[in-house]
C-alpha positions as CSV (number, residue, x, y, z in Angstrom):
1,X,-264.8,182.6,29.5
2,X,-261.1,181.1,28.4
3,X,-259.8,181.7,31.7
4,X,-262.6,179.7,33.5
5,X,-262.1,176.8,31.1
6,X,-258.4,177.2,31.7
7,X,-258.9,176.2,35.4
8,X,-261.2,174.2,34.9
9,X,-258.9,171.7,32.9
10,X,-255.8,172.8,35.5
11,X,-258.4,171.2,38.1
12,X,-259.2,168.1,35.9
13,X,-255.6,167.9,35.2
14,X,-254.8,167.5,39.0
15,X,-257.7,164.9,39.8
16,X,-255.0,162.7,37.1
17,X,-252.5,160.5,39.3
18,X,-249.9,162.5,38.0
19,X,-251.3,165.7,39.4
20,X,-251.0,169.6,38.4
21,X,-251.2,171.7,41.5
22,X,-251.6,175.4,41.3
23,X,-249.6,178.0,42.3
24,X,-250.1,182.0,43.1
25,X,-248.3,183.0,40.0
26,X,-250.5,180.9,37.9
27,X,-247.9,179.8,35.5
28,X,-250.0,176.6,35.1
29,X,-252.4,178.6,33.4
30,X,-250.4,180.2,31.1
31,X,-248.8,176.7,30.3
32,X,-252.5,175.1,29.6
33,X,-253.2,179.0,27.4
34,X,-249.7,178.0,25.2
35,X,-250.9,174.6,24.9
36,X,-254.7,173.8,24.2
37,X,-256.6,175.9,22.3
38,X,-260.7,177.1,24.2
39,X,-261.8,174.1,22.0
40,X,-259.2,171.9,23.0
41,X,-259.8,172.8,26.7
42,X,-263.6,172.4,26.7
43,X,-263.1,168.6,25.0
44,X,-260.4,167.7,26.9
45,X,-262.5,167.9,30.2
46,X,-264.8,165.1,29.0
47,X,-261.9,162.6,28.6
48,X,-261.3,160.0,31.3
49,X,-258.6,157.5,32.3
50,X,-260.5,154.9,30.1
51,X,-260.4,155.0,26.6
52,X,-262.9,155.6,24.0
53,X,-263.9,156.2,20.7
54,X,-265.0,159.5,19.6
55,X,-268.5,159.3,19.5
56,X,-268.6,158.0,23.2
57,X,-266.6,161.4,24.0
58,X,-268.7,163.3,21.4
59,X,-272.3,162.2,23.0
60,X,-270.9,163.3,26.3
61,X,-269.8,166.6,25.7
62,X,-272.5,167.2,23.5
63,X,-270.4,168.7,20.5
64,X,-271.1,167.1,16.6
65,X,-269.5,163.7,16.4
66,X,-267.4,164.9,13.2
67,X,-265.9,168.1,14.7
68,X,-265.1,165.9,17.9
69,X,-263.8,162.9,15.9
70,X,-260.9,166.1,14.0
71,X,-260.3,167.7,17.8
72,X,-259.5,164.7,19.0
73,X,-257.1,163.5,16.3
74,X,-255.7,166.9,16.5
75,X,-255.2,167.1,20.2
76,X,-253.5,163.4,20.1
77,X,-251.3,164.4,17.3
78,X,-250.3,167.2,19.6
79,X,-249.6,165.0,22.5
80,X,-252.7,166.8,24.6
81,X,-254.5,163.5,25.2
82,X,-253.5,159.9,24.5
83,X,-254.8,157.7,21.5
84,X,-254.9,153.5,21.9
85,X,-255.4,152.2,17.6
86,X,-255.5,148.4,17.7
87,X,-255.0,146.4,14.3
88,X,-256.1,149.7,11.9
89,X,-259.8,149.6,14.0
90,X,-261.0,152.7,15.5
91,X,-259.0,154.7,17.4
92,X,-259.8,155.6,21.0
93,X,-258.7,158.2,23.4
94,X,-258.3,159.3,27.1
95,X,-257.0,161.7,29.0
96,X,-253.3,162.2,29.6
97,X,-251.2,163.9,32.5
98,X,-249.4,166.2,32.4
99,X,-245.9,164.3,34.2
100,X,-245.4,162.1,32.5
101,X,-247.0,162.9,29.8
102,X,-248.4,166.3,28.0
103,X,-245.0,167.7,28.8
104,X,-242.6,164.9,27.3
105,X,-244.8,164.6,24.2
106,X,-244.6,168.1,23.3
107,X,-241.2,167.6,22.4
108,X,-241.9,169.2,18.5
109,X,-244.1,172.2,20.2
110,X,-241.6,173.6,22.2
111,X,-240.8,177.6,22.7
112,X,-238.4,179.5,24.8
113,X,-242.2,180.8,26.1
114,X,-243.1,177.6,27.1
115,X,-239.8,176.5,28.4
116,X,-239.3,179.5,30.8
117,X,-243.2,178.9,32.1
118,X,-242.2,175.3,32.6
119,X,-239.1,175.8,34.3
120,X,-241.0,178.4,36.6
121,X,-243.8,175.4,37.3
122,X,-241.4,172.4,37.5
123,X,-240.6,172.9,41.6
124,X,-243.9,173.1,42.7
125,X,-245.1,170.3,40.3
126,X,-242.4,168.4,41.8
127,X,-243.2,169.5,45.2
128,X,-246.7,168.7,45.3
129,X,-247.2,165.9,43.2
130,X,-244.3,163.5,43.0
131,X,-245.6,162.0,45.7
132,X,-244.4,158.4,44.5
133,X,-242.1,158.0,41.7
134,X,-243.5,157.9,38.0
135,X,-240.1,156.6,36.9
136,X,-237.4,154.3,38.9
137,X,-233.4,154.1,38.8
138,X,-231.5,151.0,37.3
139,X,-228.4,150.7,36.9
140,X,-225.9,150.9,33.6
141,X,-224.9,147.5,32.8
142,X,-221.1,147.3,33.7
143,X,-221.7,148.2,37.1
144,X,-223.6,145.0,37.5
145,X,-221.6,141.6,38.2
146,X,-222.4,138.0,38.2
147,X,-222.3,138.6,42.1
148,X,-225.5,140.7,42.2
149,X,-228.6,138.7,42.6
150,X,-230.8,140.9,40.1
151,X,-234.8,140.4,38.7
152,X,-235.3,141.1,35.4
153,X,-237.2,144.6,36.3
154,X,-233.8,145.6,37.5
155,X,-232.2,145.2,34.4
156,X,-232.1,147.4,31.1
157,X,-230.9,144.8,28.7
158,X,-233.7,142.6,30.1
159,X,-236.5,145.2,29.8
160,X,-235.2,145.7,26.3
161,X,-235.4,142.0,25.3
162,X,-238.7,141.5,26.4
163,X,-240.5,144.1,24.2
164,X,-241.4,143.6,20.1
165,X,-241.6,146.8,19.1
166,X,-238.5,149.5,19.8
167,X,-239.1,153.3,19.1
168,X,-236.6,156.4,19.5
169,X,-237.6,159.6,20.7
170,X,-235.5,163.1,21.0
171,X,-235.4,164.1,25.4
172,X,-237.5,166.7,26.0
173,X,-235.2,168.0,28.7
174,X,-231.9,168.2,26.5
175,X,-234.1,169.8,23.9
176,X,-235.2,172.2,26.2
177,X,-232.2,173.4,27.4
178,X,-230.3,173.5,24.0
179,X,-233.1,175.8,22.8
180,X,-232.6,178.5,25.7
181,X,-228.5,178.0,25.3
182,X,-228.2,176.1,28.5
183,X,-228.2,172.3,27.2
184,X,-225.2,169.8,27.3
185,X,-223.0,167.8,25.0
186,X,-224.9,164.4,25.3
187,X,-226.9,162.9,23.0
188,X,-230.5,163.8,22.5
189,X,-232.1,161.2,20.9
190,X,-232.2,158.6,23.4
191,X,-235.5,158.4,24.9
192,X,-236.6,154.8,24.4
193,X,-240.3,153.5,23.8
194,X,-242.0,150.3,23.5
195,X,-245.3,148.4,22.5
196,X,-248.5,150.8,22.4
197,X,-246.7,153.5,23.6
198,X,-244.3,153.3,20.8
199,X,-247.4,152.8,18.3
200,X,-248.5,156.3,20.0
201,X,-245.5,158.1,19.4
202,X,-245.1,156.4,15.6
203,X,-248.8,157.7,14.4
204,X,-247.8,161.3,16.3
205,X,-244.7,161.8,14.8
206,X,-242.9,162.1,18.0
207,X,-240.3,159.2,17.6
208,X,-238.8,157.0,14.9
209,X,-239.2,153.1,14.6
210,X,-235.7,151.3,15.2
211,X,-234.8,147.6,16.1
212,X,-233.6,145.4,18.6
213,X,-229.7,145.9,17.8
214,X,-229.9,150.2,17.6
215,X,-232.1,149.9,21.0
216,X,-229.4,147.6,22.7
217,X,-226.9,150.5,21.2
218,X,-228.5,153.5,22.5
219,X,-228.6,151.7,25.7
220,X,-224.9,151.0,25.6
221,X,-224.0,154.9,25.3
222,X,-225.7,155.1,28.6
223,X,-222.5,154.3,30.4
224,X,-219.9,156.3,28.1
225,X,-222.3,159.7,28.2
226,X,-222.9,159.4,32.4
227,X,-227.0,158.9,31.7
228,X,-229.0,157.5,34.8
229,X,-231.4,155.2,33.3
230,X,-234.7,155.7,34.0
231,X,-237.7,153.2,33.0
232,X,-241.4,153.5,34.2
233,X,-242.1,152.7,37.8
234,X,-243.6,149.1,36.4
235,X,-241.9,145.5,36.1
236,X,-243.8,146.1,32.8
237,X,-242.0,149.5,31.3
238,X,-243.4,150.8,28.5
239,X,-240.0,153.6,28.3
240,X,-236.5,153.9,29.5
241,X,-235.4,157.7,29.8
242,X,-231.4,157.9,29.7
243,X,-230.8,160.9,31.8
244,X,-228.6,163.3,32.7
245,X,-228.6,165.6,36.1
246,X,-227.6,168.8,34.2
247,X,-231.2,168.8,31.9
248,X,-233.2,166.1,33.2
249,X,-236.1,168.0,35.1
250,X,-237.0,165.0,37.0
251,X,-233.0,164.5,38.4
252,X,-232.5,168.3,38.8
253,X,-235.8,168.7,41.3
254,X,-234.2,165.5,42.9
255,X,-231.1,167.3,43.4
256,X,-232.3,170.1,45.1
257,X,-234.0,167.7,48.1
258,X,-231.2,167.1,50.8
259,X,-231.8,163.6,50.4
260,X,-232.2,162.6,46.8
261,X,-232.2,158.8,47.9
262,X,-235.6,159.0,49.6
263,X,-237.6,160.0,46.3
264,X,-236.7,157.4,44.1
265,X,-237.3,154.4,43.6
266,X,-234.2,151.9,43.4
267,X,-232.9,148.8,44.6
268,X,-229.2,149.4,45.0
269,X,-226.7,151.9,46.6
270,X,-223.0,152.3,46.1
271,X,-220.7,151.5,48.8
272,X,-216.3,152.8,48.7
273,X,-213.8,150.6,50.0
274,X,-211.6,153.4,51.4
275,X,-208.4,150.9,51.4
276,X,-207.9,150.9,47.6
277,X,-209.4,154.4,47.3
278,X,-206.8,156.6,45.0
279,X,-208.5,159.8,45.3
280,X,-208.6,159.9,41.7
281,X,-211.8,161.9,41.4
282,X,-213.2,160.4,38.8
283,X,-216.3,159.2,40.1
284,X,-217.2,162.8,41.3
285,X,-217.4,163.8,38.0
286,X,-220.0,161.2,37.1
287,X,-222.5,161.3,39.5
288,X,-225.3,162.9,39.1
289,X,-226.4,163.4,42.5
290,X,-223.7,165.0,43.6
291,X,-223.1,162.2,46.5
292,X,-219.4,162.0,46.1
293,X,-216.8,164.0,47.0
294,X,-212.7,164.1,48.3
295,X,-212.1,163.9,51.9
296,X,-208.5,163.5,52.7
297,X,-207.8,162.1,49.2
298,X,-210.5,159.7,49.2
299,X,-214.0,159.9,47.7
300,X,-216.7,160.2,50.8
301,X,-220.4,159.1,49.8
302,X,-223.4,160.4,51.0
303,X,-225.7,157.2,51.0
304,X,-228.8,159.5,51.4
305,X,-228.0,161.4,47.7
306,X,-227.3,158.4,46.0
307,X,-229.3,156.8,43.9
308,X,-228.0,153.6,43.1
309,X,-227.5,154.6,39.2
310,X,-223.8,152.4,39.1
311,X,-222.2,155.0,37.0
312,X,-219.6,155.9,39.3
313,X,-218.7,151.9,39.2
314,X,-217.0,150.9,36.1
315,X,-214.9,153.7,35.7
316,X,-212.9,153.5,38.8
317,X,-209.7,152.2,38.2
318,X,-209.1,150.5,41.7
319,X,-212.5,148.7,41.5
320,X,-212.9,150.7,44.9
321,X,-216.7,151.6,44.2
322,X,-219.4,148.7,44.2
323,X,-223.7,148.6,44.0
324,X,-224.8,147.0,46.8
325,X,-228.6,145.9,47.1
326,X,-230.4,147.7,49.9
327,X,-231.6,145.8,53.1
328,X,-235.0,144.3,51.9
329,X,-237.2,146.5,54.2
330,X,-235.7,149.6,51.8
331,X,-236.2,148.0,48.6
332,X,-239.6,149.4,46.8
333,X,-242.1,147.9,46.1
334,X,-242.3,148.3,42.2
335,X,-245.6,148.0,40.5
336,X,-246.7,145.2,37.9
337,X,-247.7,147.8,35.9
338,X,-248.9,151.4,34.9
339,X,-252.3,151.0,35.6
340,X,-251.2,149.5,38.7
341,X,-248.5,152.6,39.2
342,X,-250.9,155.3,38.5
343,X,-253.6,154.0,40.9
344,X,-250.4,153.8,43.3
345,X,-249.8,157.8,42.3
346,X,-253.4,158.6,42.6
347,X,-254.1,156.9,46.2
348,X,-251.0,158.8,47.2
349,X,-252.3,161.7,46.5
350,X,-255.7,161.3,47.8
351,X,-257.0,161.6,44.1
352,X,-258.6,157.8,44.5
């Protein structure tokens, strides 16, 4: 009986936008066993995309509205399903996927069991179902000028300055890694939330409350530590991940495509002027994408693994590196917002 319900939630998971294939090892399995309990599993197959309180959900699945009502608050607090509270009224909850989603906010839960099942799943997941991108690539402030014609989407400062309510959360990735001895020197609190989902990750304990001046901060160490910044593929972002291509699961499946360019989703591309180039090297060292590198002692770019992230930008000396935007009929077509994005996700995947 637990294994059934185990694939039945793996299927009900991959009917989500975001998707969870399976695979012939069935490490998805295992991850949903670590993860939800039988209970869990059976409850969370009633949830939808739409949320609602528990008694909707409890009626449905036919279980007593009290036990539903304490499964539900324990399966939100666990990051297993996602919980809208408006203005201390009754909470209400809907499913969540598992990119982006269960995984990030099981950032306390974490094991070196769960870690190595999840580094075993994260190709295929990648594979299957990142059909269009769940987050997009800005780029660090510096390497922006007055030149550049840029919307406010584009921009991090802007995103920032629009929300009114600023949470801080550790990355799951750089947590992940440090636990299993493989994790870097960069900071790991630096996962940045705003409006309901920072009310989400406040009531679960996931994230800390901070203000407008420690947000524009953390953003700010973006360009010393070499982190890609990474908001939700909307014009309305409700996160910005600051990421780094040695943890990140997201830039490290990227990495491994021959052509990291063509799976994101950004506006801008660096271009070399190989007249002032000094071969310095310097820029090789901070990308990410592993699009740079010396030819004749001058850096050579590969415009199909670059992601237009401008870190390589400000710290050349010679000003030899710019962002250039792309040519309009490459520029994506970024959504209004996540509802809009995950019907996007879903359609692509033939789930709508």
């Amino acid at each position: 009986m637990s294994t059934e319900i185990y694939r039945k939630l793996a299927h009900h998971l991959d009917n989500l936008p975001g998707g969870f294939p399976s695979t012939d090892s069935g490490v998805e399995l295992r991850i949903l066993r670590r993860l939800f309990t039988p209970e869990e599993a059976t409850l969370a197959l009633h949830l939808t995309l739409f949320p609602e309180e528990s008694e909707v959900i409890a009626g449905r699945a036919e279980i007593a509205p009290d036990e539903t009502a304490r499964l539900l608050e324990q399966m939100a607090r666990k990051g297993l399903i996602y919980s809208i509270q408006r203005g201390g009224g009754e909470p209400r909850y809907m499913a969540n996927q598992y990119i982006i989603g269960i995984w990030e906010f099981s950032v306390n839960n974490l094991d070196p069991d769960l870690i190595r099942d999840m580094n075993e799943y994260a190709p295929t997941l990648f594979n299957e179902a990142w059909k269009v991108p769940q987050l997009r690539t800005i780029p660090v402030g510096r390497s922006l000028t007055p030149q550049h014609t840029t919307l406010p989407y584009e921009q991090a400062e802007a995103l920032v300055r629009a929300q009114d309510r600023f949470v801080v959360a550790p990355c799951i990735c750089r947590r992940e890694h440090t636990m299993v001895d493989k994790g870097c020197d960069r900071p790991e609190e630096t996962c940045l939330v705003f409006g309901t989902a920072a009310d989400y990750y406040v009531r679960n304990g996931l994230g800390r409350v901070i203000d407008l001046e420690e947000t524009l901060q953390i953003l700010n160490t973006a360009e010393e530590a070499g982190f890609v910044l990474q908001p939700s593929n909307a014009k309305k972002a409700v996160n910005i991940c600051l990421c780094c291509g040695c943890c990140c699961q997201v830039l490290k499946n990227i990495k491994r495509h021959p052509q990291p360019a063509s799976l994101v989703s950004s506006p801008f591309v660096a271009a070399v002027d190989l007249d002032t180039c000094a071969g310095c090297g310097t820029c090789i060292d901070r990308c990410q994408m592993e699009a740079l590198e010396l030819e004749d002692d001058t850096v050579a770019l590969d415009v199909d693994r670059c992601i237009g992230c401008g870190l390589c930008v400000p710290t050349c000396s010679t000003e030899s590196i710019v962002l250039v935007r792309k040519p309009e009929s490459e520029q994506p077509d970024v959504p209004q917002s996540m509802v809009e994005a995950a019907i996007k996700l879903g359609r692509a995947r033939g789930k709508l």
